[in-house]
C-alpha positions as protocol buffer text, in pm:
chain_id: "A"
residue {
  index: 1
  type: UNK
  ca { x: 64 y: 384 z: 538 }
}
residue {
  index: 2
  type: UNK
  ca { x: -3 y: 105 z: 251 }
}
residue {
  index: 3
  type: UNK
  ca { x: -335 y: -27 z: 155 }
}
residue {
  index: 4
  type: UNK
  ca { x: -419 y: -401 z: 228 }
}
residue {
  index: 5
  type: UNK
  ca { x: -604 y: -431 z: -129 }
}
residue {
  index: 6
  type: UNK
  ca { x: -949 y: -461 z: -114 }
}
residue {
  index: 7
  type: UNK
  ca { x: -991 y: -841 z: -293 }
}
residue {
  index: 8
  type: UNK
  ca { x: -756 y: -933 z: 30 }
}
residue {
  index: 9
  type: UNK
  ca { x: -967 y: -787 z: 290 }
}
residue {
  index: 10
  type: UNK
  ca { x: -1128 y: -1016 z: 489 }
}
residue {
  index: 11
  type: UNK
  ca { x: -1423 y: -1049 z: 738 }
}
residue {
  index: 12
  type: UNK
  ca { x: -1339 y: -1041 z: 1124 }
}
residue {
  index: 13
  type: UNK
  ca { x: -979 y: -764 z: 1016 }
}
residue {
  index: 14
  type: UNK
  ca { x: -941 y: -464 z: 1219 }
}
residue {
  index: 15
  type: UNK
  ca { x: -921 y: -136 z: 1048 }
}
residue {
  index: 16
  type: UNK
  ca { x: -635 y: 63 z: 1153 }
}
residue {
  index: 17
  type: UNK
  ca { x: -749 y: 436 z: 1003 }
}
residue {
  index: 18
  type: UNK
  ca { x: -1091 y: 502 z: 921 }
}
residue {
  index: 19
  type: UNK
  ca { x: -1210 y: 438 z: 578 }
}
residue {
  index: 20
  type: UNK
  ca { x: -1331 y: 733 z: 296 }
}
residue {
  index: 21
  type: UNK
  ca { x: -1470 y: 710 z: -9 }
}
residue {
  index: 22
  type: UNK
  ca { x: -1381 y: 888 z: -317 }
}
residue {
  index: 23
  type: UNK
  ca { x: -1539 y: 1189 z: -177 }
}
residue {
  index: 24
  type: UNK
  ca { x: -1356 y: 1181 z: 143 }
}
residue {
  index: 25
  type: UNK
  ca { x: -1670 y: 1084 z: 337 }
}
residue {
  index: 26
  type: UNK
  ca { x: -1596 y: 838 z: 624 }
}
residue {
  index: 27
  type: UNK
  ca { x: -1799 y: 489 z: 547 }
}
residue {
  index: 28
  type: UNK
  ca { x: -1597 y: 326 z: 875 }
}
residue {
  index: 29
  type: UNK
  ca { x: -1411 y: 472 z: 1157 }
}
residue {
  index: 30
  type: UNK
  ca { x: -1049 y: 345 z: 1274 }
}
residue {
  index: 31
  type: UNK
  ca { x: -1101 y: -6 z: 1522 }
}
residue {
  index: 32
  type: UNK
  ca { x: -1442 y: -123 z: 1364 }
}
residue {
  index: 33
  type: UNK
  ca { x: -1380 y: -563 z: 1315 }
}
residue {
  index: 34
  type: UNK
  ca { x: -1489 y: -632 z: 918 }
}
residue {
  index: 35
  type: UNK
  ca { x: -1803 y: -773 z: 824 }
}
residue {
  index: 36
  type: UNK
  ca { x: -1900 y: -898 z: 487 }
}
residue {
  index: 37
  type: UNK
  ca { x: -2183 y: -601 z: 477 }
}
residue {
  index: 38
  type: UNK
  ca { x: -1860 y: -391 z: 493 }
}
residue {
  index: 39
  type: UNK
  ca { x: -1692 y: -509 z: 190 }
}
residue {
  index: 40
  type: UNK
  ca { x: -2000 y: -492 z: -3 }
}
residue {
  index: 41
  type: UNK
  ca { x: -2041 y: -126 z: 57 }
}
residue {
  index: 42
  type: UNK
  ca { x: -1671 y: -72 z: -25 }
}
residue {
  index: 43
  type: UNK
  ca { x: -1692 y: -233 z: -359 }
}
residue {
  index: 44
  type: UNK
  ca { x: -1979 y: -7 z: -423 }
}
residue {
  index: 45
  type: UNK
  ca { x: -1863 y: 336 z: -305 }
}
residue {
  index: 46
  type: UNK
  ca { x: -1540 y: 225 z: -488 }
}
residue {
  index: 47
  type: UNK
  ca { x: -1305 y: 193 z: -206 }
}
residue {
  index: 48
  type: UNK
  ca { x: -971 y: 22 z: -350 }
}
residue {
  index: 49
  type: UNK
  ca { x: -822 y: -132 z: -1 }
}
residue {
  index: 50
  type: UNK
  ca { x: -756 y: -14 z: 380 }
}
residue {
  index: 51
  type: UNK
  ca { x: -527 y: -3 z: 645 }
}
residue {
  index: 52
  type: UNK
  ca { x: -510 y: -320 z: 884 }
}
residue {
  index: 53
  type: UNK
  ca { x: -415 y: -371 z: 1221 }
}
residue {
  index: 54
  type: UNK
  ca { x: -120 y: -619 z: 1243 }
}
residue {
  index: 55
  type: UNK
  ca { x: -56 y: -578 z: 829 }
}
residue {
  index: 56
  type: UNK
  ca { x: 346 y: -585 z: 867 }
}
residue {
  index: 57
  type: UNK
  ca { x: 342 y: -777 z: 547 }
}
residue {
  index: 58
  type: UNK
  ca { x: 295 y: -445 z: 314 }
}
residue {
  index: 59
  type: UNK
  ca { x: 610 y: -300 z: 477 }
}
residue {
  index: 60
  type: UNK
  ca { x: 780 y: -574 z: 446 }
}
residue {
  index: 61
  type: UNK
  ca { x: 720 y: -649 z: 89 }
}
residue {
  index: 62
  type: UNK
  ca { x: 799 y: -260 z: -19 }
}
residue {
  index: 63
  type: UNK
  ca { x: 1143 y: -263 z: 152 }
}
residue {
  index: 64
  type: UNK
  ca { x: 1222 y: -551 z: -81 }
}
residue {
  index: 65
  type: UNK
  ca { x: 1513 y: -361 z: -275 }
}
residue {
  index: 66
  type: UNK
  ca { x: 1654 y: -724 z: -396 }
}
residue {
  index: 67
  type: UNK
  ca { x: 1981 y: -603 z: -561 }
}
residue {
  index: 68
  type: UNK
  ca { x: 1976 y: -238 z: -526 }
}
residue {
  index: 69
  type: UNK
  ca { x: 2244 y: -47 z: -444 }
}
residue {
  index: 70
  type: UNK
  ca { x: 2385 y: 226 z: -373 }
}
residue {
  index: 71
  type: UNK
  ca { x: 2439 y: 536 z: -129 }
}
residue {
  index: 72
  type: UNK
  ca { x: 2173 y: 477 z: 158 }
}
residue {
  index: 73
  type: UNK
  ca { x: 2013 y: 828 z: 162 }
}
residue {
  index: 74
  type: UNK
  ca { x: 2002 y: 817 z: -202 }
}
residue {
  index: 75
  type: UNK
  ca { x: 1824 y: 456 z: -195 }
}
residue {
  index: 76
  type: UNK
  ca { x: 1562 y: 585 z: 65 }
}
residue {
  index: 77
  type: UNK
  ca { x: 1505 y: 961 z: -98 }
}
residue {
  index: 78
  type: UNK
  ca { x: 1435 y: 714 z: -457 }
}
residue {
  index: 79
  type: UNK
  ca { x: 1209 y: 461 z: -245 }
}
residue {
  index: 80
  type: UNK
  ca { x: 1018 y: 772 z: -70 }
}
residue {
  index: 81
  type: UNK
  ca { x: 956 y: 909 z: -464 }
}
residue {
  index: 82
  type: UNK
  ca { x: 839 y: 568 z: -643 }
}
residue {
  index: 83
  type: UNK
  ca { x: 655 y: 480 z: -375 }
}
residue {
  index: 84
  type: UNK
  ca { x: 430 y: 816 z: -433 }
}
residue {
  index: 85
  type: UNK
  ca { x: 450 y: 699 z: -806 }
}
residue {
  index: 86
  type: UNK
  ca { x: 278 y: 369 z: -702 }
}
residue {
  index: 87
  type: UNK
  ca { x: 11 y: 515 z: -430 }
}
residue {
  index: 88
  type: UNK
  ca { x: -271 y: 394 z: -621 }
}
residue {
  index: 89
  type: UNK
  ca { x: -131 y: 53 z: -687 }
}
residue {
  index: 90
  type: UNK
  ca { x: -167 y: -289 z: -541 }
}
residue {
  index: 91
  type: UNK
  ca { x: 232 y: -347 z: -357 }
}
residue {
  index: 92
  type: UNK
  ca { x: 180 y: -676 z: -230 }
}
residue {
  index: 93
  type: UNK
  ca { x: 173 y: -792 z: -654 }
}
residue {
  index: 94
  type: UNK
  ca { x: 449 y: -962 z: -762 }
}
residue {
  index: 95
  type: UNK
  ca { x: 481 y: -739 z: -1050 }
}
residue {
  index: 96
  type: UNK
  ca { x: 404 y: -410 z: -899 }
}
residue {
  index: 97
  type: UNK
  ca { x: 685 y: -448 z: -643 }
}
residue {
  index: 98
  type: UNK
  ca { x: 935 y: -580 z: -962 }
}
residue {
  index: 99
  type: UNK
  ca { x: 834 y: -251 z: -1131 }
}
residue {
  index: 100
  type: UNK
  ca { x: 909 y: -69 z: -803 }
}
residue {
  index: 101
  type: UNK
  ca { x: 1243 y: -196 z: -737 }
}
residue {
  index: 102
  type: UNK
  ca { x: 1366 y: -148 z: -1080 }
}
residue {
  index: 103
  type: UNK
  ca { x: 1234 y: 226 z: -1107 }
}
residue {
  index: 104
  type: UNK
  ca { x: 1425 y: 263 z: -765 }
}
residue {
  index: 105
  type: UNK
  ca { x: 1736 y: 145 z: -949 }
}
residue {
  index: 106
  type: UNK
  ca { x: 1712 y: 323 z: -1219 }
}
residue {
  index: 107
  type: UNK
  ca { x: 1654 y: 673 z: -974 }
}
residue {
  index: 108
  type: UNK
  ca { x: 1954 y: 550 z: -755 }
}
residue {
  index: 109
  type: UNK
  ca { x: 2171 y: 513 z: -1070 }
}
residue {
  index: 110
  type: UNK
  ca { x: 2065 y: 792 z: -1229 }
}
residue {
  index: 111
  type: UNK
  ca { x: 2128 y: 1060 z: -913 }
}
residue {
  index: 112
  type: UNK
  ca { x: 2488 y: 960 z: -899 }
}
């Protein structure tokens, strides 16, 4: 499951899991359609994104190797382990998924 970033979340989206605050206390359950009042009280309980119906963009844009070779279960094991590396970080940024794909290299290169 990726995170559709919060500044990209947009009135009248679906939520696909339920949404938590820090705390782990459920501000919206799974199904509910946005509303602005919603992303107001995400920004304020500090809520960096959440899961979207119909978001096939994020898995798209993190199985974006480019270049990267190498032995297929070795290139999924490394994706599986950067990918927990860069949890907390915005994957549909240009940057963030250039970062990615090189430390998923490097791993690939490295393990043989």
């Amino acid at each position: 499951m990726a995170l559709f970033p919060i500044d990209n979340l947009e009135p009248g989206m679906i939520l696909k899991s339920a949404v938590c605050d820090r705390s782990g206390r459920m501000l919206l359950p799974a199904g509910i359609e946005l509303e602005a009042k919603h992303l107001k009280i995400f920004r304020t309980w500090g809520v960096s994104g959440a899961d979207i119906v119909g978001d096939e963009v994020d898995d798209d844009s993190q199985g974006d190797l480019g270049d990267v070779t190498g032995d297929p279960s070795a290139l999924a094991a490394a994706q599986q382990e950067v990918e927990l590396l860069f949890i907390h970080n915005d994957h549909h940024h240009q940057m963030i998924r250039e970062l990615m794909r090189i430390c998923i290299s490097r791993r690939v290169s490295n393990a043989c």
